[in-house]
ZAKE-448550 format. One line per 10 residues: for each residue z, y, x of C-alpha. Coordinates in steps of 0.001 Angstrom, whole numbers, plus 500000, padded with zeros to 6 digits. Layout:
// ZAKE-448550
Z/Y/X ~ ...
//
This chain:
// ZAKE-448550
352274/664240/043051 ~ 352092/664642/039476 ~ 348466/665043/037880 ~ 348937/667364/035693 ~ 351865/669586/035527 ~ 353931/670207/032404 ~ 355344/674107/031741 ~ 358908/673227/029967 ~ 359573/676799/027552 ~ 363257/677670/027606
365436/679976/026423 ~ 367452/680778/030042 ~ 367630/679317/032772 ~ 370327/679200/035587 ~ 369176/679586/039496 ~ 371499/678788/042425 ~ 370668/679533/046144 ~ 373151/678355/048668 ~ 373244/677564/052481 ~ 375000/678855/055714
376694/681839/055309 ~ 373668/683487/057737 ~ 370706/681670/055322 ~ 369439/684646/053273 ~ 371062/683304/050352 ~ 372438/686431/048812 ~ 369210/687796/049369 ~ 366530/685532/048375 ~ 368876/685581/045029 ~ 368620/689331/045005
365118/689175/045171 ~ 364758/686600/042455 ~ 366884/688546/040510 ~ 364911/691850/040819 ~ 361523/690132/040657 ~ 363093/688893/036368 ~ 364719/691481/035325 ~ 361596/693280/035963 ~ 359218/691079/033830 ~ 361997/692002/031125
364291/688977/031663 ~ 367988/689804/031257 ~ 369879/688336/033791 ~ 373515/687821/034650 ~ 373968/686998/038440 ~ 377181/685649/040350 ~ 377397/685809/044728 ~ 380236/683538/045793 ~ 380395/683811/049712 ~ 382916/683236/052152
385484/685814/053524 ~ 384745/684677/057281 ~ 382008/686941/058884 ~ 380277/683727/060159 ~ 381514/680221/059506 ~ 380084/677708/062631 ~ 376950/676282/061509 ~ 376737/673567/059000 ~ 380053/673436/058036 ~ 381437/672992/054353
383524/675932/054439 ~ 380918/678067/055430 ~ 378818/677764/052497 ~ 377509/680898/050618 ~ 375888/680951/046459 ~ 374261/682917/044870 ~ 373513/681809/041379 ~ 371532/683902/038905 ~ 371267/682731/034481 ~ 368110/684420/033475
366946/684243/029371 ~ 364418/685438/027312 ~ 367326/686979/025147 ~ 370679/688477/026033 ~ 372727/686281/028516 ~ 376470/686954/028842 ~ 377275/685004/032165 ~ 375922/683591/035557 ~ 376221/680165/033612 ~ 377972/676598/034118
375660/674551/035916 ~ 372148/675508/037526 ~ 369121/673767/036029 ~ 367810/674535/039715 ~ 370093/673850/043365 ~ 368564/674760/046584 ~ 370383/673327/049222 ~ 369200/674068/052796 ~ 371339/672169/054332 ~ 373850/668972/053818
377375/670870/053745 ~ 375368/672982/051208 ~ 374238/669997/049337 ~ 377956/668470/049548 ~ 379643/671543/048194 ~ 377034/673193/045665 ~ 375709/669461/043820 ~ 379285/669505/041582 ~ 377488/673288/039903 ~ 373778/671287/039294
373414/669514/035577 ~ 371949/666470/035440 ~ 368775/667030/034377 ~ 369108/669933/037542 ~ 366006/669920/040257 ~ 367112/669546/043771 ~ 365249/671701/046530 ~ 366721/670685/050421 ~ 365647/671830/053802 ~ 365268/668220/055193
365084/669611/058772 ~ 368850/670765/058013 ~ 369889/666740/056982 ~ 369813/665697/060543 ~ 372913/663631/062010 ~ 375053/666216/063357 ~ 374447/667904/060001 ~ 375212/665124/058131 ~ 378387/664989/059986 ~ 380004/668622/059771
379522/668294/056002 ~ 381253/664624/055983 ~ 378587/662325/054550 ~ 379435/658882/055709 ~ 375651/657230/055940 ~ 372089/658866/056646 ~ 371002/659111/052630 ~ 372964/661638/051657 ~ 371088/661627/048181 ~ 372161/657629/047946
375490/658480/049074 ~ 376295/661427/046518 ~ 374710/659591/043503 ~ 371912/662038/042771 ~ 369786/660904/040626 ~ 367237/664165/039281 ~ 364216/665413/040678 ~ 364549/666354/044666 ~ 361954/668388/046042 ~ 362641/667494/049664
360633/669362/052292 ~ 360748/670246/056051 ~ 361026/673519/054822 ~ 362228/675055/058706 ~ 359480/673396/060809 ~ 357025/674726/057632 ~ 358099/677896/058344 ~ 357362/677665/062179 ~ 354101/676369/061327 ~ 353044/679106/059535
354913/681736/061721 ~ 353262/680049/064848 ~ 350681/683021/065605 ~ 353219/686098/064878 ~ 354785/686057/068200 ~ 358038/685452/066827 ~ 360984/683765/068981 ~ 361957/680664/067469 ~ 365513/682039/066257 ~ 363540/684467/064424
360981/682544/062701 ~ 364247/680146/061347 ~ 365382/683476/059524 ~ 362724/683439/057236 ~ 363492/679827/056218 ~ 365294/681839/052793 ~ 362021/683524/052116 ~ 359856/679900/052265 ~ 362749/678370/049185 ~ 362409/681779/047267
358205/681212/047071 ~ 358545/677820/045886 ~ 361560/679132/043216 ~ 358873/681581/042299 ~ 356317/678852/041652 ~ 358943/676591/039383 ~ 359079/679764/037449 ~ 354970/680807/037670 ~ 356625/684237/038690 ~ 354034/687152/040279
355433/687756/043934 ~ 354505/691478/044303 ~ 357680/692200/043136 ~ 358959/690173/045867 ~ 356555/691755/048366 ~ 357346/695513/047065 ~ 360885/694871/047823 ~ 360468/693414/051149 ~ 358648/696191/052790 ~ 361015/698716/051170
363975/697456/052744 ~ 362244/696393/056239 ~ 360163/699879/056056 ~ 361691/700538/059336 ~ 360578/696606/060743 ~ 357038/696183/059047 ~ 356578/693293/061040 ~ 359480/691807/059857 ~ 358382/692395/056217 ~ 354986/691331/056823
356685/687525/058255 ~ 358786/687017/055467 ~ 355878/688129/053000 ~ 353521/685236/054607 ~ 356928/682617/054445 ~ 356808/683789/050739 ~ 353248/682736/049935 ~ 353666/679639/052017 ~ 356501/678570/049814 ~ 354885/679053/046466
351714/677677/047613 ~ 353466/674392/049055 ~ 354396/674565/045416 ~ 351347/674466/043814 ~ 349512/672521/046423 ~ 351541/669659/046447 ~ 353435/670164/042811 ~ 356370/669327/045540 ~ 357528/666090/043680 ~ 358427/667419/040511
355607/666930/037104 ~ 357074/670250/035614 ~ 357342/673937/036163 ~ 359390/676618/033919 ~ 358351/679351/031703 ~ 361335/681451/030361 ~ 359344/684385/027768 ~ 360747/687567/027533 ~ 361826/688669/022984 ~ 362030/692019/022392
364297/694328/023680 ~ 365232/697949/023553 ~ 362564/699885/024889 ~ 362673/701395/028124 ~ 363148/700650/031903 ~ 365111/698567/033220 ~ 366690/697404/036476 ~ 368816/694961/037764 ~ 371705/696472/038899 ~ 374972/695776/040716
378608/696550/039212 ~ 379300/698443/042180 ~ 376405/700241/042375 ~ 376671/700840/038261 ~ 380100/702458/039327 ~ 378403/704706/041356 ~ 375661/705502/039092 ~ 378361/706725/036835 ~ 380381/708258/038749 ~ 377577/710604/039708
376549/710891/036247 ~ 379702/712316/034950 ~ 379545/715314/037605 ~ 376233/715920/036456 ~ 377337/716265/032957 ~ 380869/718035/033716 ~ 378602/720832/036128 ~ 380642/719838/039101 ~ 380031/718248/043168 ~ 381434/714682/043117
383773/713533/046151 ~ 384620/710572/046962 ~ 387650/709856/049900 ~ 387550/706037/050553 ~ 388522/703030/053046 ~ 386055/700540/053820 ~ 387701/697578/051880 ~ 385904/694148/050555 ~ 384689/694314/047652 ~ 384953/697549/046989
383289/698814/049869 ~ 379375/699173/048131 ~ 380644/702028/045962 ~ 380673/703933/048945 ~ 377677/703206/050731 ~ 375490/703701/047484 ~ 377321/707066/046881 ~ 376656/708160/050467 ~ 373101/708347/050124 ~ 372854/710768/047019
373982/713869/049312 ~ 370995/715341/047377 ~ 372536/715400/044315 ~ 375886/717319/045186 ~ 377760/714206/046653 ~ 380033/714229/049415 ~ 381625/711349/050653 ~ 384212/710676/053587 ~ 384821/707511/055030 ~ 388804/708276/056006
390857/706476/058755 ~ 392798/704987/056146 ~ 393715/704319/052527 ~ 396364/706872/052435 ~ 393628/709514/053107 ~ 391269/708315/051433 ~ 393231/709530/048010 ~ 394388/712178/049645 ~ 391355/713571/051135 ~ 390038/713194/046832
393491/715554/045752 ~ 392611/717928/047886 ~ 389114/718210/046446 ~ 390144/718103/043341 ~ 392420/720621/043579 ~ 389387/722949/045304 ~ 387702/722014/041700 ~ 385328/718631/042463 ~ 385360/716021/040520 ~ 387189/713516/042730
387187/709809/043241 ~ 388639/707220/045935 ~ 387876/703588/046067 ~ 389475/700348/047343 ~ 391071/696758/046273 ~ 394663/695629/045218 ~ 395416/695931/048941 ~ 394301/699510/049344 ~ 396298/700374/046211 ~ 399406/699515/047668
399034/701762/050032 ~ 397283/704363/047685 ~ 400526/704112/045390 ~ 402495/707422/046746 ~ 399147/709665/046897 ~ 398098/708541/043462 ~ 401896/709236/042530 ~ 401226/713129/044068 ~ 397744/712903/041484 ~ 400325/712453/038813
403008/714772/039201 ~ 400530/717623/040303 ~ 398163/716411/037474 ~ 394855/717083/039100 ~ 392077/714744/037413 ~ 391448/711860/040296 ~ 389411/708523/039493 ~ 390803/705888/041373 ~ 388812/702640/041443 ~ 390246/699019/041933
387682/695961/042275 ~ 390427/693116/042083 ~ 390271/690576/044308 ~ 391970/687257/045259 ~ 395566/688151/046244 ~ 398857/688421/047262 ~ 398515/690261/051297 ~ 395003/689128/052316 ~ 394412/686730/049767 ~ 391141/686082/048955
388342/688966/050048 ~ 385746/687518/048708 ~ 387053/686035/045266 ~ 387789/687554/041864 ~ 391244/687926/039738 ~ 392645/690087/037023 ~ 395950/690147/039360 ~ 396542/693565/039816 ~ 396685/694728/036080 ~ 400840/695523/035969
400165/697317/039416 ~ 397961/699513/037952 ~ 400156/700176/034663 ~ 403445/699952/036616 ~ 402896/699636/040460 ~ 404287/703431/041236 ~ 407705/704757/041502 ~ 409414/706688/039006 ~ 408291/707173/035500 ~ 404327/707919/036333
402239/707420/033569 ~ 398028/706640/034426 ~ 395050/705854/031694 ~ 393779/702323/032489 ~ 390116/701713/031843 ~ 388818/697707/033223 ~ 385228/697624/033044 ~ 383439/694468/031243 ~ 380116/693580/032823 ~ 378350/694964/035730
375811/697135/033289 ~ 379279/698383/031758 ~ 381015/699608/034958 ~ 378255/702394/034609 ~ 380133/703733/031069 ~ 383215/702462/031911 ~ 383168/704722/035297 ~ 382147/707778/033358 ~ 384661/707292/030626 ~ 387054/707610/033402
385534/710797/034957 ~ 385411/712169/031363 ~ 389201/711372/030673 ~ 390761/712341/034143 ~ 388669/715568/033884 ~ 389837/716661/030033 ~ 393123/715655/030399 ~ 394202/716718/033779 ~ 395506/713122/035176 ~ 394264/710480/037540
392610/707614/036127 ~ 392427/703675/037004 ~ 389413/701981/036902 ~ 389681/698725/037388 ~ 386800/696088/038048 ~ 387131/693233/040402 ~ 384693/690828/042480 ~ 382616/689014/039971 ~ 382061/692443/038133 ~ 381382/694376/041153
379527/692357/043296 ~ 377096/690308/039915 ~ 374135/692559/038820 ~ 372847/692315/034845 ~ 369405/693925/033906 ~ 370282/697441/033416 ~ 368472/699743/031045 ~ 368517/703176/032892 ~ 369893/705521/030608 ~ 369161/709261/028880
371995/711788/030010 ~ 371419/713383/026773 ~ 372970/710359/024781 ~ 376024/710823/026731 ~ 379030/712767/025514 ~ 380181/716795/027256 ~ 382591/716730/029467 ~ 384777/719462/029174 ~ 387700/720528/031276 ~ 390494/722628/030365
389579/726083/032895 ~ 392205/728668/032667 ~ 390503/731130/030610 ~ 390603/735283/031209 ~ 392784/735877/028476 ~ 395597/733519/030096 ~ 395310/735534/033088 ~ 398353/737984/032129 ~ 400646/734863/031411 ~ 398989/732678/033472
402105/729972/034802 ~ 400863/726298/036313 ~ 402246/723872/033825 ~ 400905/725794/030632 ~ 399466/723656/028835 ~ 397237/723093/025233 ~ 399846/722767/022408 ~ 398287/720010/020994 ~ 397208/717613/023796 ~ 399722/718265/025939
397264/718696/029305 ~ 397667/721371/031412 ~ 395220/724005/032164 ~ 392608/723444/035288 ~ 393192/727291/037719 ~ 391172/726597/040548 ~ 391594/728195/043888 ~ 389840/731537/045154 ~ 390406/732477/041130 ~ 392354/736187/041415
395402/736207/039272 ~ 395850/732464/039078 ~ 397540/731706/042313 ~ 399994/728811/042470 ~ 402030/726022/044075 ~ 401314/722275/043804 ~ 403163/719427/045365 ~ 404953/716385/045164 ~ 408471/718324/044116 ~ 409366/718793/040270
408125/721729/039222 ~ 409822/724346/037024 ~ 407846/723517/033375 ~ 407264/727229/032999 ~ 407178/728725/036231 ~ 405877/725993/038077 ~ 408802/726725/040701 ~ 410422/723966/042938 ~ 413163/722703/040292 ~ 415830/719713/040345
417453/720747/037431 ~ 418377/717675/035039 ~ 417376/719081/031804 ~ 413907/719759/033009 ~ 413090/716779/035249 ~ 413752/715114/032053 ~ 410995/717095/030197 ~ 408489/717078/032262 ~ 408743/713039/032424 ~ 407871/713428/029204
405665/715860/028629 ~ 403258/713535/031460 ~ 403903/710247/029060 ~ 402794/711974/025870 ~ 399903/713575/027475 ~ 398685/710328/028558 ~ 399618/708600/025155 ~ 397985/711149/023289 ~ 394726/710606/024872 ~ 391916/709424/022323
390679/706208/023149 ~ 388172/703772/020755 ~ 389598/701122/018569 ~ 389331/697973/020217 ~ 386464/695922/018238 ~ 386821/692375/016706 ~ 383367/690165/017118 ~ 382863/686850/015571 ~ 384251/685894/012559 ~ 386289/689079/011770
387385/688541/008574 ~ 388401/684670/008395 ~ 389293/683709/011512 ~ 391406/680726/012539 ~ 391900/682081/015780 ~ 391124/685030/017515 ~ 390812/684875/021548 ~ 392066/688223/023266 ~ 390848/689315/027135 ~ 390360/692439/028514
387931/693456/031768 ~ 385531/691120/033734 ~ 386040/687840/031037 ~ 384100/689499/028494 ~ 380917/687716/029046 ~ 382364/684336/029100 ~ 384669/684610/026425 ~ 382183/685692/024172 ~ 380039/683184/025148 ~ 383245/680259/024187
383473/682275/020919 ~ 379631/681676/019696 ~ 379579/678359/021215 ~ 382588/677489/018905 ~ 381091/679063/015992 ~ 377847/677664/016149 ~ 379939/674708/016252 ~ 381146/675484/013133 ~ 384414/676876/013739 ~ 385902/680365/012998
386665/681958/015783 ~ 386912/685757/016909 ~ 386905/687353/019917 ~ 388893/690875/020542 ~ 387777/692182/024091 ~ 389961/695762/025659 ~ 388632/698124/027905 ~ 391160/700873/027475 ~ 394203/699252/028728 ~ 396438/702539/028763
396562/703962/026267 ~ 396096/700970/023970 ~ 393801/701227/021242 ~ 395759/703306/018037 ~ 394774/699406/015819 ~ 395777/696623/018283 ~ 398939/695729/016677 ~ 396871/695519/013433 ~ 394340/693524/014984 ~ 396535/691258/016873
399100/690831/013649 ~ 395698/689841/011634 ~ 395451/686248/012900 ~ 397518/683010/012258 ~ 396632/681747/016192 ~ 395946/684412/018847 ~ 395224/683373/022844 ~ 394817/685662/025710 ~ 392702/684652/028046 ~ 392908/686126/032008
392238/685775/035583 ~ 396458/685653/036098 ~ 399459/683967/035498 ~ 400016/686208/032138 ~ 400362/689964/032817 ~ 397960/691118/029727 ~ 399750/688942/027427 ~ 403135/689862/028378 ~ 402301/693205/028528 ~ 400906/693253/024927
404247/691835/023862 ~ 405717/694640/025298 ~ 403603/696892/023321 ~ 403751/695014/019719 ~ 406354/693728/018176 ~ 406830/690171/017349 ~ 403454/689559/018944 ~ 403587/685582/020405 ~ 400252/684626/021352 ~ 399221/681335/023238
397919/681550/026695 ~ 395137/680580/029064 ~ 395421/681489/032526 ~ 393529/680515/035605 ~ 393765/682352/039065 ~ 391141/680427/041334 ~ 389123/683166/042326 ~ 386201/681873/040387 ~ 385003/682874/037114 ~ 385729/681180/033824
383823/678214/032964 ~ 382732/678734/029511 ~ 382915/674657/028794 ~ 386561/674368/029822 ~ 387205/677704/027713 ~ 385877/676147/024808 ~ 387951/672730/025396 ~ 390934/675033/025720 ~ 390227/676685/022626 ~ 389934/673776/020309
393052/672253/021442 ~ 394393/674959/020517 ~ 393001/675551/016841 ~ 393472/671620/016389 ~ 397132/672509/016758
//
């Protein structure tokens, strides 16, 4: 034990919690997530979990992370490598030590290194710190029996008592960082209000954590201190990308004066956005949890067409089967938000992982000509703007949307500031009007954007016929005529292409660039972090990051044509960049692409990169 401890000052910070797949992990990182973003920490966060609903015990592909980069300033991604691993148990320690630096400080459970642990996760002797090299700080503690200990007198069956084993490596994370735990203990008894008892347990594991900690200065001479600079003023919260989808969603029928529906599929990872919307019934939400994916969307047309705004959520798998309803959205042009958080494919793939895979799908993945607006959302915080962007465009311009996020985005949380309404643009959609009522036919539309107008039912003198048959484009009759299929193909293109979207914005070193790295969607955060790493470095490098995907931006050929060296970077084999060569002409960029299911690693971006400019 050290005699006096040192408080190291730092600028961020990264955090990762991993164990079993049934350890608490994802939530003692929750909690330590919450408990900084609330002393005014920003915070980017990253859960990496299994797919299987419980791996056996101890074994190394059961493992679950959750790893959590908090700074005193703006951070952009979960981070590299943790400057703190806790491991509670050996396949954790086997599988999680490659993400520590090595200056990192090692927390273990030592009750979890026993032989037959030590087997399932492969170590060959009984030191499994020897074995693996490790040489930084290890706190190692008999962190489950401490837990029974102090859970002796609750009454508690031993199975239990071991459940709170998360809450024991969370108190003594909370002394490392000399953070207050009532934020800790607030949370608690909100979500066991129903199980007081249960709160009350894990609230006592807390304290006995953090005060092992500080009784013992558990091996270690120094504890953290990561100061909050000034930020914008105003609350904040540390929010999930799913649940900032929701947020949004609801947001946008506030502003547009409308009920919000949402028709969806239980699907992982998309499956949050409908859980969080189903308990805001208060504020005009209705939400139906269909048999399938089919009627999930179509359950959303059909309240659309009674005048809500509509939404339906899933993952590339649910899209496939999504593809001939969202086709209907098209060719009846009703406004429909349909959201995709990506996931590891093809079939099954990877539930639990991230990709950018299903970007052509959602430009291209529908038969016939069948034109959609493609929004992909950037951070967590931004699927809140990026979800009512979506609302706002399906619901002006008479189409269904795509909205696509995917698993790092929807299931990491950043800290949030909660926003005004007021700062947020009308939403306005195109209502027949009395005057049409005379002349009223379905497909008339606004001369100059091309959408048609919104007549919704129960509205006298503006009765009509929808469906999945061409329509007549000025009687709205059943038509197969040549001549008209043909204009009505187009007249749904340039309503789509005509739709306003902002020009896509060039960071870094706009004007003298030697190369300029292009990504769209979930990357943002760690390709901007590669860019000011390079720069810092003294290079000239610029980043241009899309978020409106269809339409493109009206300057992306000028942007992309700016540049000597261009390289588009995405979770796939290439889609974005081929499909930007589609788009501009003569456009050749060089590539990065990884599909692992894992996030970028902003080192290996930056290795990447300077290849390439020393080309």
């Amino acid at each position: 034990m050290a005699d006096e401890m040192i408080v190291k000052e730092l600028d961020h910070v990264v955090v990762r919690f991993s164990g079993d797949s049934g350890d608490g992990m994802q939530l003692a990182g929750n909690i330590f997530s919450n408990i900084s973003a609330t002393v005014g920490n920003d915070i980017s966060t990253f859960p990496d979990y299994p797919a299987d609903i419980r791996a056996p015990q101890g074994s190394l592909t059961g493992v679950s992370g959750f790893q959590v980069h908090i700074g005193a300033g703006k951070v952009f991604t979960p981070g590299d490598k943790c400057d703190v691993l806790v491991a509670m148990n050996a396949a954790a320690l086997k599988t999680q030590y490659k993400f520590a630096k090595s200056t990192a400080c090692i927390i273990i459970d030592t009750d979890c290194f026993q032989k037959s642990d030590l087997d399932k996760a492969a170590f060959k002797t009984d030191n499994p710190i020897e074995e693996m090299g490790i040489k930084q700080d290890v706190i190692a503690a008999p962190i489950s029996q401490m837990v029974k200990d102090c859970l002796a007198d609750t009454g508690m069956d031993n199975k239990s008592m071991l459940k709170c084993r998360n809450m024991f490596a969370l108190g003594l994370v909370c002394w490392l960082f000399n953070r207050d735990l009532a934020v800790a203990e607030n949370f608690l008894r909100e979500k066991f209000a129903k199980k007081p008892q249960i709160a009350e347990a894990n609230i006592k594991v807390i304290h006995a954590g953090y005060d092992y900690g500080h009784n013992t200065h558990a091996s270690v001479d120094h504890t953290y201190k990561v100061e909050t600079k000034s930020k914008v003023p105003g609350k904040y919260m540390d929010i999930s990308g799913n649940k900032a989808t929701a947020y949004g969603l609801i947001a946008a029928a506030e502003k547009a004066g409308l009920r919000l529906f949402l028709g969806s599929y239980p699907i992982t990872p998309a499956t949050d956005i409908l859980h969080e919307l189903s308990k805001h019934k208060s504020l005009g939400v209705t939400t139906v949890q269909c048999e399938d994916e089919i009627s999930g969307c179509a359950t959303a047309i059909g309240a659309s067409f009674a005048g809500a705004l509509a939404a339906t959520s899933t993952s590339g798998p649910g899209v496939c089967l999504k593809s001939e309803a969202m086709n209907l959205a098209v060719i009846t042009e009703l406004p429909l938000v349909v959201i995709n958080v990506q996931r590891g494919g093809p079939s099954t793939g990877l539930p639990t992982k991230s990709e950018q895979t299903d970007l052509l799908q959602a430009l291209f993945g529908r038969n016939g000509e069948s034109p959609m607006p493609v929004i992909a959302a950037a951070s967590p915080t931004h699927c809140f703007d990026a979800a009512y962007d979506a609302c706002k465009i399906a619901l002006e311009h008479m189409t269904p949307v795509v909205l696509l996020t995917d698993g790092f985005v929807a299931n990491g949380s950043g800290a949030w500031k909660l926003p005004d309404l007021a700062d947020y643009p009308a939403i306005n959609p195109p209502y027949v009007t009395p005057e049409m009522k005379d002349n009223y036919t379905p497909y008339k539309r606004n001369a100059e954007t091309g959408v048609r107008y919104w007549a919704l039912p129960g509205q006298e003198g503006y009765m009509h016929i929808l469906g999945g048959l061409e329509k007549d484009s000025d009687t709205g009759a059943i038509s197969t005529e040549p001549e008209n299929h043909n204009l009505m193909c187009r007249l749904r293109a340039e309503k789509v292409a005509k739709i306003p979207v902002p020009d896509v914005k060039v960071q870094g070193c706009v004007e003298d660039a030697d190369l300029l790295i292009v990504g769209f969607g979930g990357t943002y955060g760690h390709l901007y972090s590669a860019m000011e790493e390079m720069n810092h470095a003294g290079k000239k490098v610029a980043l241009a990051h899309f978020v409106h995907l269809n339409p493109l931006p009206r300057n992306t050929a000028e942007v992309l044509k700016k540049y000597k060296k261009v390289v588009v970077a995405e979770q796939n084999l290439g889609q974005f960049a081929g499909y930007l060569r589609m788009k501009v002409d003569g456009f050749v960029p060089y590539q990065f692409n990884e599909v692992k299911g894992q996030p970028f690693v902003v080192s290996e971006l930056v290795d990447a990169f300077t290849e390439i400019l020393n080309k």
